[in-house]
N, CA, C and O atoms as CSV, one atom per row, in Angstrom:
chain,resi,resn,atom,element,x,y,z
A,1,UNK,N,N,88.626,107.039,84.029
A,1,UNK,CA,C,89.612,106.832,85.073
A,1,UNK,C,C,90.699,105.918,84.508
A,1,UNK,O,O,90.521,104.702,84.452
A,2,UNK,N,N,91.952,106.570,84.041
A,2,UNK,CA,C,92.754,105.567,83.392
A,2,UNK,C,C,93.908,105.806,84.520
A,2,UNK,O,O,93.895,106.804,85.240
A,3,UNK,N,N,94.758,104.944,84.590
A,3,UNK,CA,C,96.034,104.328,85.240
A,3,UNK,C,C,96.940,105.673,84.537
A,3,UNK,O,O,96.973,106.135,83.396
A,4,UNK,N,N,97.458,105.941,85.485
A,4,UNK,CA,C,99.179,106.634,85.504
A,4,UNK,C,C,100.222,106.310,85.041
A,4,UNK,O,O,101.293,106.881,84.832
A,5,UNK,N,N,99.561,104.655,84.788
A,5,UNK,CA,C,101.241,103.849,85.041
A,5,UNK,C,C,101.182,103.217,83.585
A,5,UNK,O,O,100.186,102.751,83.032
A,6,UNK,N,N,102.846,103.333,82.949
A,6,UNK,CA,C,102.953,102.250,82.158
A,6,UNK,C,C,102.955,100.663,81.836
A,6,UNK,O,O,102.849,99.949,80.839
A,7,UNK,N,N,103.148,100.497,83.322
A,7,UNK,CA,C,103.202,98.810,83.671
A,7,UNK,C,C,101.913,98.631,84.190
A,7,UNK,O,O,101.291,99.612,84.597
A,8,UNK,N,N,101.226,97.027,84.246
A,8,UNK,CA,C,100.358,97.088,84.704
A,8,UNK,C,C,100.061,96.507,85.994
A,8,UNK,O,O,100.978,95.716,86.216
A,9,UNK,N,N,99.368,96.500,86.808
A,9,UNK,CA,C,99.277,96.690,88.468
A,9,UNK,C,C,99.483,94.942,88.732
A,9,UNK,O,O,99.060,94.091,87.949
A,10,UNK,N,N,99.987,94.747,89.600
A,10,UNK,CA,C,100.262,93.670,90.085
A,10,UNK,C,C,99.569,92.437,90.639
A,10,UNK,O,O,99.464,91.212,90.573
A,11,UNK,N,N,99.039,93.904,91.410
A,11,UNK,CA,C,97.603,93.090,92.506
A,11,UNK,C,C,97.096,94.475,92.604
A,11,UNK,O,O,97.342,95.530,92.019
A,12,UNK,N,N,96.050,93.978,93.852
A,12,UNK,CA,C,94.600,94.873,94.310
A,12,UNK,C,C,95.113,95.694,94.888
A,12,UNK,O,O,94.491,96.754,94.964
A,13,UNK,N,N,96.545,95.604,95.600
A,13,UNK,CA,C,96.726,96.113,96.685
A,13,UNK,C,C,97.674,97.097,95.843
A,13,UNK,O,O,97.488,98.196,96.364
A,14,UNK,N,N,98.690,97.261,94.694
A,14,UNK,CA,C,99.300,98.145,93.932
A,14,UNK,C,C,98.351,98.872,93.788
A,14,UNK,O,O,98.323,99.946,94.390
A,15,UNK,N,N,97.380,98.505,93.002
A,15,UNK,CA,C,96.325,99.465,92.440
A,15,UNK,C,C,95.793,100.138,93.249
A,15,UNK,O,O,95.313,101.172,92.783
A,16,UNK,N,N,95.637,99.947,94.577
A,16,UNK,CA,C,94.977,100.797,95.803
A,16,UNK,C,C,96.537,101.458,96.043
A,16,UNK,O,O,95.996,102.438,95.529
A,17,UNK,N,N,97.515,101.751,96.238
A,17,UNK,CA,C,98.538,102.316,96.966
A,17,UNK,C,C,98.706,102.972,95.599
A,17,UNK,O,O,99.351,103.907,96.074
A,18,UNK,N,N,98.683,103.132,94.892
A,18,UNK,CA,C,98.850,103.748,93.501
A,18,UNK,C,C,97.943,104.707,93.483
A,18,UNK,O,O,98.308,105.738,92.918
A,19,UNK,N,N,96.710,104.692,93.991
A,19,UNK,CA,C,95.568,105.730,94.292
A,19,UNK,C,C,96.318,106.265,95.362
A,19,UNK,O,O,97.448,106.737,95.241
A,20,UNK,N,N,95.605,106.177,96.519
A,20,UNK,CA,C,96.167,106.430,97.896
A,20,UNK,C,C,97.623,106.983,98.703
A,20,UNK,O,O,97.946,107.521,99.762
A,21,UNK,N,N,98.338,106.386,97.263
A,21,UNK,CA,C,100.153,106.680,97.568
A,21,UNK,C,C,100.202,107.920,98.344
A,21,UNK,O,O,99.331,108.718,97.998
A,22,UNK,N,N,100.784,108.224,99.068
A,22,UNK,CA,C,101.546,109.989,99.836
A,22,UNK,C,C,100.861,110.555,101.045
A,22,UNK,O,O,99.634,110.450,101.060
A,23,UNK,N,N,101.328,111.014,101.847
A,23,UNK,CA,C,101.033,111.739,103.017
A,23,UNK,C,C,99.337,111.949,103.253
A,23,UNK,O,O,98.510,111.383,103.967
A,24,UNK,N,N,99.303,112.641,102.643
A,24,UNK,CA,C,97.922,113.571,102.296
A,24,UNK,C,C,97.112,113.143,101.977
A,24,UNK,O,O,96.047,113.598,102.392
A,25,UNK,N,N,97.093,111.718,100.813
A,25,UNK,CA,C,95.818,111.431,100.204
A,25,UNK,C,C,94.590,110.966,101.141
A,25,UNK,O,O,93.418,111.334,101.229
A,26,UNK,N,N,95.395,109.967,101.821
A,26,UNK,CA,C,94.085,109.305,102.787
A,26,UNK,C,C,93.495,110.125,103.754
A,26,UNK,O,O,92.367,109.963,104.220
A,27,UNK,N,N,94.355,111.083,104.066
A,27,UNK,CA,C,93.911,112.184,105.264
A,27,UNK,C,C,92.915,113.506,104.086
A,27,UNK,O,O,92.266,114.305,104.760
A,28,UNK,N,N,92.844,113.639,103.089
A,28,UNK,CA,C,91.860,114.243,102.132
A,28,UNK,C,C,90.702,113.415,102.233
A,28,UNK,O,O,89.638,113.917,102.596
A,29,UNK,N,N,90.797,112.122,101.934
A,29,UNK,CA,C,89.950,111.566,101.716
A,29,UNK,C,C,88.978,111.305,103.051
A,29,UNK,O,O,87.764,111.172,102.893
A,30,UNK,N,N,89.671,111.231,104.553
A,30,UNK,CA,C,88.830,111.496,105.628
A,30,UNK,C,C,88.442,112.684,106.061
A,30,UNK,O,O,88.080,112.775,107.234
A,31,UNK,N,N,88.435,113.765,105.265
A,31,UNK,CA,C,88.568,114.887,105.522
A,31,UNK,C,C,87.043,115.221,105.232
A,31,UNK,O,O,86.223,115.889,105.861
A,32,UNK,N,N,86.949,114.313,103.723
A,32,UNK,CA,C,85.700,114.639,102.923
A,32,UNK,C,C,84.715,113.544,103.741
A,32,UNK,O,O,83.503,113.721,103.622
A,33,UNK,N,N,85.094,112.643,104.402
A,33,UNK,CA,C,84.394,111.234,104.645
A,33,UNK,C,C,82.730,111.760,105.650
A,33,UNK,O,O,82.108,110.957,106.346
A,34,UNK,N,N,82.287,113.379,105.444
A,34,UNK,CA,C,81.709,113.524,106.389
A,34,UNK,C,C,80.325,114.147,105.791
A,34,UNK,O,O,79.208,114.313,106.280
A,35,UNK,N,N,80.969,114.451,104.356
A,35,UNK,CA,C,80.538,115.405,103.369
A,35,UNK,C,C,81.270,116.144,102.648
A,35,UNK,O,O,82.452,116.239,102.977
A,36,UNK,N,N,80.675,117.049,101.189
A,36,UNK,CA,C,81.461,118.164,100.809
A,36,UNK,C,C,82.189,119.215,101.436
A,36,UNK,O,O,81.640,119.670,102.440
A,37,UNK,N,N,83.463,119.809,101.058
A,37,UNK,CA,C,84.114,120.723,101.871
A,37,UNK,C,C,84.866,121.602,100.814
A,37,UNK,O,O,85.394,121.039,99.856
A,38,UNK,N,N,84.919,122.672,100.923
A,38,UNK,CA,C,85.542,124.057,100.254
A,38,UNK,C,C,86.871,123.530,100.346
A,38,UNK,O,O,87.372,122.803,101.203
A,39,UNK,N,N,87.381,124.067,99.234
A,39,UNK,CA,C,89.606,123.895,99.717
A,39,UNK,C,C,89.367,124.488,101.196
A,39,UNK,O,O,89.239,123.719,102.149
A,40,UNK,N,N,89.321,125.686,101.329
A,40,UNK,CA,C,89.826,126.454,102.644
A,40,UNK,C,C,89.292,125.508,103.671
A,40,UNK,O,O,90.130,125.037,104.440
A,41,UNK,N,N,87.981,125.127,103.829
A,41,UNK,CA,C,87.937,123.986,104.547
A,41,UNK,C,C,89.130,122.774,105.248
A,41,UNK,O,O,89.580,122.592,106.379
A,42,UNK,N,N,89.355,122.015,103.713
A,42,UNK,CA,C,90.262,121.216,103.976
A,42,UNK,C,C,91.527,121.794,104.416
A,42,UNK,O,O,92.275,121.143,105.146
A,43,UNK,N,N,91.845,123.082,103.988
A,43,UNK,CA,C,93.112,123.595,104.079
A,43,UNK,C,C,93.133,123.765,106.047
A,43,UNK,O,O,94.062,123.228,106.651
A,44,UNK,N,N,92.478,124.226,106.517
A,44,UNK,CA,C,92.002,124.571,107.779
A,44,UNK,C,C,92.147,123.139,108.999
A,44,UNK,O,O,92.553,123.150,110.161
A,45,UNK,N,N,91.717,122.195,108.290
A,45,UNK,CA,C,91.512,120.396,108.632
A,45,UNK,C,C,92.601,120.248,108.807
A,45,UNK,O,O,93.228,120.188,109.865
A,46,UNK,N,N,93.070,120.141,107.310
A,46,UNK,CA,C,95.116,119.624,107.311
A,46,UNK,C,C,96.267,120.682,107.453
A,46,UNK,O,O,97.183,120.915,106.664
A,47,UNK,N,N,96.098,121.030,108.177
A,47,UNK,CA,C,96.984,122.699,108.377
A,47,UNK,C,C,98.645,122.569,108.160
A,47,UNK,O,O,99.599,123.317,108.375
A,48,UNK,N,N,98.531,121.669,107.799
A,48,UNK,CA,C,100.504,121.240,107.631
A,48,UNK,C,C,100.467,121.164,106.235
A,48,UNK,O,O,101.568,121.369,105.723
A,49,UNK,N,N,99.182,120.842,105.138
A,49,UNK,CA,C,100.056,120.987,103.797
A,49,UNK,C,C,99.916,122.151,103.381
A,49,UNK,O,O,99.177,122.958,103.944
A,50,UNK,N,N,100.492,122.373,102.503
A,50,UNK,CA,C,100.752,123.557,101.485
A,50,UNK,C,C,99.595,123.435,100.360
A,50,UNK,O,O,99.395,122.517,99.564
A,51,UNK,N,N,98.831,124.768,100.564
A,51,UNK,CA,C,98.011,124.982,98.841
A,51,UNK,C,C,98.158,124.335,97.808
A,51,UNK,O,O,97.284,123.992,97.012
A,52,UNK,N,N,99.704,124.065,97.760
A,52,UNK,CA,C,100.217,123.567,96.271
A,52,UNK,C,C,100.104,122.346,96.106
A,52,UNK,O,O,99.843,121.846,95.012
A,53,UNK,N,N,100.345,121.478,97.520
A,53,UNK,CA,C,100.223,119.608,97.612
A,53,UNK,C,C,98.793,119.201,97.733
A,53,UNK,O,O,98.314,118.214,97.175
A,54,UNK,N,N,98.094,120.097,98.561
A,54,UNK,CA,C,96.282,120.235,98.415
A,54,UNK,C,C,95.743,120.302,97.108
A,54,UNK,O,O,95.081,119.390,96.613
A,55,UNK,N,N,96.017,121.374,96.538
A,55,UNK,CA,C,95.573,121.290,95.301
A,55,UNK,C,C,95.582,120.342,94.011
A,55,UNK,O,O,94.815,120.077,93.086
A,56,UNK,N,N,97.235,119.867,94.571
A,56,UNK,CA,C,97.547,118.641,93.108
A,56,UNK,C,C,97.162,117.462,94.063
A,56,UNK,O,O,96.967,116.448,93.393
A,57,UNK,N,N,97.015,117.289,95.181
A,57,UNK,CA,C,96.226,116.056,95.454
A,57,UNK,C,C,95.028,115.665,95.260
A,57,UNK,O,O,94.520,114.553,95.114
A,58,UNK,N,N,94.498,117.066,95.279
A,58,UNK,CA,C,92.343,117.002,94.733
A,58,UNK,C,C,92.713,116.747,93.487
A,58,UNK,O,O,92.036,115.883,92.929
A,59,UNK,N,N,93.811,117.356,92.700
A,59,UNK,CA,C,93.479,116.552,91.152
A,59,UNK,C,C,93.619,115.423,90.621
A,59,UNK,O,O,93.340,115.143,89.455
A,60,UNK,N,N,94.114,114.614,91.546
A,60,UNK,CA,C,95.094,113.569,91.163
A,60,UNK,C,C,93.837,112.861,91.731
A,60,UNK,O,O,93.209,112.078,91.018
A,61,UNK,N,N,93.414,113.162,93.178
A,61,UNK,CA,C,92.138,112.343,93.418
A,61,UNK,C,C,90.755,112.093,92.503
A,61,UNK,O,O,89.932,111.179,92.533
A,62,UNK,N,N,90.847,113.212,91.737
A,62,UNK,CA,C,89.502,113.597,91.029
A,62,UNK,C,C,89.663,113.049,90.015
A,62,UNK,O,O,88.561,112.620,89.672
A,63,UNK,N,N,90.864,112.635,88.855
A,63,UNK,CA,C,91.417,112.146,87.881
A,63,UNK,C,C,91.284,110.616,88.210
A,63,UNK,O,O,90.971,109.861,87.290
A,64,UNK,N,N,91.461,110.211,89.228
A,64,UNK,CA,C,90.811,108.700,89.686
A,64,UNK,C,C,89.657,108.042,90.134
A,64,UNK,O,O,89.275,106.916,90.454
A,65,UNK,N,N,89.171,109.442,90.008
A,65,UNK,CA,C,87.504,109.229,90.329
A,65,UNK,C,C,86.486,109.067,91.796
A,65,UNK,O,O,85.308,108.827,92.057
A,66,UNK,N,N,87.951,109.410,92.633
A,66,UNK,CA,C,87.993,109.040,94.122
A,66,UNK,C,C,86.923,110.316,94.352
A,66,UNK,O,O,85.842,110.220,94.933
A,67,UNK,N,N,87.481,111.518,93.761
A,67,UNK,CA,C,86.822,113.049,94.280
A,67,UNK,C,C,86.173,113.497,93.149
A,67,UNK,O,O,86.743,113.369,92.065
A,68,UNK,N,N,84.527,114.256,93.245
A,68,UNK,CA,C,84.596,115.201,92.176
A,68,UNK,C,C,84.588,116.554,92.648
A,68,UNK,O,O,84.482,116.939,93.813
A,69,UNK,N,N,84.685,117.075,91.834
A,69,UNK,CA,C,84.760,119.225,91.677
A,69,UNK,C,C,83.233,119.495,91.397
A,69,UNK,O,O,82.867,118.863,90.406
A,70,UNK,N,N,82.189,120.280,92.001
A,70,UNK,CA,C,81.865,120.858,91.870
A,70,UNK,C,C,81.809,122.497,91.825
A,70,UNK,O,O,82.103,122.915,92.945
A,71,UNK,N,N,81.582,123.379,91.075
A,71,UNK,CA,C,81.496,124.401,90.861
A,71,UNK,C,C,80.173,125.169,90.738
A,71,UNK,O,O,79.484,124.959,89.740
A,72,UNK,N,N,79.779,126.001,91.627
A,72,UNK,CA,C,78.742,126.506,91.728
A,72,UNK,C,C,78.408,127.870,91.110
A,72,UNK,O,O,78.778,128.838,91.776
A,73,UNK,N,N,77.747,128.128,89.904
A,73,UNK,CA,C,77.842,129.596,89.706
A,73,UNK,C,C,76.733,130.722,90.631
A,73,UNK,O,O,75.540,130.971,90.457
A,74,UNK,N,N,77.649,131.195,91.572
A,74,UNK,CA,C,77.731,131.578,92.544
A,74,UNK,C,C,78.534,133.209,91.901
A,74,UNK,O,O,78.881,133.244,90.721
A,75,UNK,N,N,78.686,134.087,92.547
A,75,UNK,CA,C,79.325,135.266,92.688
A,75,UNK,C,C,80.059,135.951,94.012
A,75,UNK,O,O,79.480,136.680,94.818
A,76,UNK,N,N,81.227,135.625,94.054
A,76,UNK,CA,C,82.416,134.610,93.488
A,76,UNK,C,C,81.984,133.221,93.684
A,76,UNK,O,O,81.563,132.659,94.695
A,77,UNK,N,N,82.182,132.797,92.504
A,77,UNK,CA,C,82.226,131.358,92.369
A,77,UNK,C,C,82.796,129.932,93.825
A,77,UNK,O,O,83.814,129.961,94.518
A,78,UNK,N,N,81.997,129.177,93.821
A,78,UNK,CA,C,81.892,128.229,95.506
A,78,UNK,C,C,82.319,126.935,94.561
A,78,UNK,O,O,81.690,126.460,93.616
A,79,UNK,N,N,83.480,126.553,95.070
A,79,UNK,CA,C,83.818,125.244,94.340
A,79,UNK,C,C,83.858,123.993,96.048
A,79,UNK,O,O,84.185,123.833,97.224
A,80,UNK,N,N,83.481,123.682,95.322
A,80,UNK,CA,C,83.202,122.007,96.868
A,80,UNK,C,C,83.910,120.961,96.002
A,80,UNK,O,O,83.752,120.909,94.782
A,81,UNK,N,N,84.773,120.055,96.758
A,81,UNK,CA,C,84.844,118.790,96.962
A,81,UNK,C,C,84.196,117.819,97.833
A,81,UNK,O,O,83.813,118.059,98.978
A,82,UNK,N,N,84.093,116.667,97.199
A,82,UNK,CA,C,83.289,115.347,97.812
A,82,UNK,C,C,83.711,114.314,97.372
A,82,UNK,O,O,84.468,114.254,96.403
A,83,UNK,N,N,83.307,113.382,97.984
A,83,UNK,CA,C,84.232,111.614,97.518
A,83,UNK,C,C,82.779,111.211,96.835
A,83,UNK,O,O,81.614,111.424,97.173
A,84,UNK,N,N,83.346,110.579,95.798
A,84,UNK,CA,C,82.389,110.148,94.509
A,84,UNK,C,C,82.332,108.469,95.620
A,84,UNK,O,O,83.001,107.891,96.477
A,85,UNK,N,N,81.205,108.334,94.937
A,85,UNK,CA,C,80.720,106.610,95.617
A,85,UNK,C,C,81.942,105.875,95.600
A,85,UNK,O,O,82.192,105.097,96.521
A,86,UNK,N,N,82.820,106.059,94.537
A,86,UNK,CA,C,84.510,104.819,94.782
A,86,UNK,C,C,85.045,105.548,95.868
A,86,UNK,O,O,85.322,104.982,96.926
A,87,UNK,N,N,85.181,106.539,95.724
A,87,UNK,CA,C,85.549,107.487,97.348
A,87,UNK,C,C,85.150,106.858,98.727
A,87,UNK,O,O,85.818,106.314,99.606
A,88,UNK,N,N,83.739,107.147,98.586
A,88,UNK,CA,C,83.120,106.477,99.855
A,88,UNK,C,C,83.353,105.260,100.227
A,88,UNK,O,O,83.375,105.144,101.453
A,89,UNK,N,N,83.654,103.700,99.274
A,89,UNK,CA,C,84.121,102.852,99.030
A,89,UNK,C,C,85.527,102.345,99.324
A,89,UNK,O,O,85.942,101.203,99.517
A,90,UNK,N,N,86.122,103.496,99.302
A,90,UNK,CA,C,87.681,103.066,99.274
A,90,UNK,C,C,87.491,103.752,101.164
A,90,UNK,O,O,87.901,103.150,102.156
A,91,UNK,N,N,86.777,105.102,101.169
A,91,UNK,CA,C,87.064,105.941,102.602
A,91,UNK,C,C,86.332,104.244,104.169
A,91,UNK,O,O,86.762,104.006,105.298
A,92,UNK,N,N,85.353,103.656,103.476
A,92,UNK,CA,C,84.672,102.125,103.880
A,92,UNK,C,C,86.554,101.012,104.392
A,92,UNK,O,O,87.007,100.467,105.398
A,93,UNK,N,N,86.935,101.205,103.158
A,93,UNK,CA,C,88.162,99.925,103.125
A,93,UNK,C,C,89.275,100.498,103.837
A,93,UNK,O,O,90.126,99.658,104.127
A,94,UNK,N,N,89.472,101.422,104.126
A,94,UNK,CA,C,90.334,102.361,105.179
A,94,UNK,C,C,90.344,102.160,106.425
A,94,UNK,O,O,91.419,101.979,106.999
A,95,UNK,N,N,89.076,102.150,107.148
A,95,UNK,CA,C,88.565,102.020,108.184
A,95,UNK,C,C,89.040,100.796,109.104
A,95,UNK,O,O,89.037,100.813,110.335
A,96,UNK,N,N,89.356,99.977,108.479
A,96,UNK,CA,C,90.375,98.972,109.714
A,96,UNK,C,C,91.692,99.157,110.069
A,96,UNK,O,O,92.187,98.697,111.097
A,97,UNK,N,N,92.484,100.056,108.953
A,97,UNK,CA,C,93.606,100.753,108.570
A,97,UNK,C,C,93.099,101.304,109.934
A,97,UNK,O,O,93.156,100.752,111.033
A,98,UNK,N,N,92.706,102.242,109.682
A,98,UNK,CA,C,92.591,103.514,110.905
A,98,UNK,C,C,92.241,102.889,112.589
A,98,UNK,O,O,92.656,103.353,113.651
A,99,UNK,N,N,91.505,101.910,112.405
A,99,UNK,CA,C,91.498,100.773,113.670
A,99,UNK,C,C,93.151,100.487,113.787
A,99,UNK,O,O,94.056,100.856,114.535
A,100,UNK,N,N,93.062,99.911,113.013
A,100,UNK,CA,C,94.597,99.182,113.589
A,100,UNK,C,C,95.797,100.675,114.165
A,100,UNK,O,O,96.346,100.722,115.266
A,101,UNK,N,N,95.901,101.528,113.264
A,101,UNK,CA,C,96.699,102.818,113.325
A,101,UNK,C,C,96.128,103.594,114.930
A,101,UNK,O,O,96.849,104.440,115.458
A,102,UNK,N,N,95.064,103.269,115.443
A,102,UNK,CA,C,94.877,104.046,116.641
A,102,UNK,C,C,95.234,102.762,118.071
A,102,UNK,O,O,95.321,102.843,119.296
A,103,UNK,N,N,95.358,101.607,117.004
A,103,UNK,CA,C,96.108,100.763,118.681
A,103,UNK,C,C,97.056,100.526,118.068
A,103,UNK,O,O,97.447,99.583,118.755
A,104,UNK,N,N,97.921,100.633,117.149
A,104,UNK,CA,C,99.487,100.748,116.990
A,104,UNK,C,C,99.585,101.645,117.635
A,104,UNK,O,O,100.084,101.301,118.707
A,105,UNK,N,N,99.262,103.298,117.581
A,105,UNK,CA,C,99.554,104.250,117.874
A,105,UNK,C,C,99.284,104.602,119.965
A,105,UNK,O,O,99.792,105.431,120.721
A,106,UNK,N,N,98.700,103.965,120.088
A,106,UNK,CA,C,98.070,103.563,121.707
A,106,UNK,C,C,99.478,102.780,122.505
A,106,UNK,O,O,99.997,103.245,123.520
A,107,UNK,N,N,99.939,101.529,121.814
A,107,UNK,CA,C,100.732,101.038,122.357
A,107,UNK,C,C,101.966,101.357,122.546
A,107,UNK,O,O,102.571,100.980,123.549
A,108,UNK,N,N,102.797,102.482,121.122
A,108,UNK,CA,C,103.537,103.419,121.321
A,108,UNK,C,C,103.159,103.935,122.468
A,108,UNK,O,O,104.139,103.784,123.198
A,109,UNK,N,N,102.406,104.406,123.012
A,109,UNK,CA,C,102.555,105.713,124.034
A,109,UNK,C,C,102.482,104.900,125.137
A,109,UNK,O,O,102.828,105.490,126.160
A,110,UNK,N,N,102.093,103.539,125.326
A,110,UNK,CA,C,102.238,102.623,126.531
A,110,UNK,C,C,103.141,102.497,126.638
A,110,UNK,O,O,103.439,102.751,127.805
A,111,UNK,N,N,104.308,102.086,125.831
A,111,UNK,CA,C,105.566,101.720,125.829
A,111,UNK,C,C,106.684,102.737,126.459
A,111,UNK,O,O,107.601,102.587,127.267
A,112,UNK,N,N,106.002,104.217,125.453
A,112,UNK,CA,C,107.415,105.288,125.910
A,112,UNK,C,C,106.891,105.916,127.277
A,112,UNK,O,O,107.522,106.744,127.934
A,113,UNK,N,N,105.636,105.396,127.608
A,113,UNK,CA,C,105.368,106.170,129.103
A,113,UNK,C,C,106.105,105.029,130.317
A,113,UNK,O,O,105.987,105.184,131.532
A,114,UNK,N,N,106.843,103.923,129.676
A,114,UNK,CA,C,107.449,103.499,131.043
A,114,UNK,C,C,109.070,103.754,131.145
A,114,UNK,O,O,109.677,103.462,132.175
């Protein structure tokens, strides 16, 4: 699992947004937070991205060690994703994120309902 970057990370918190960076990642990563899932799976879950941002996001996740690929020889072949233990770890450190994001998101709708 090596760094992307030429410079080196600042703090804890670069190095986590450097994983995590973009739309999609954290919502992949709760996607899997339940167990393994087929692309079409996830594709089905997150119905707004595109094949193409799905796909280079499982790699980019898997290249960090967040996700691995399994491949099943199967006929046609069954490929699954799953969050590797740093996965599960990081999907753990999220979880107040997502607290806080459902009463940010609560008080918006208190607000525009008056």
């Amino acid at each position: 699992m090596a760094s992307k970057r030429d410079a080196p990370y600042v703090c804890g918190i670069d190095a986590a947004v450097d994983v995590i960076g973009g739309k999609w990642k954290v919502l992949i990563i709760w996607a899997l937070s339940d167990g393994g899932k087929r692309f079409s799976q996830m594709r089905r879950m997150l119905d707004s991205v595109s094949e193409k941002v799905l796909g280079e996001h499982l790699r980019q996740l898997e290249a960090d060690g967040i996700v691995e690929r399994t491949v099943f020889a199967e006929v046609p072949p069954r490929v699954e994703y799953a969050l590797t233990a740093s996965g599960q770890e990081l999907n753990e450190a999220l979880e107040p994120l997502a607290t806080w994001g459902s009463k940010y998101r609560s008080a918006l709708t208190d607000t525009c309902d008056r």
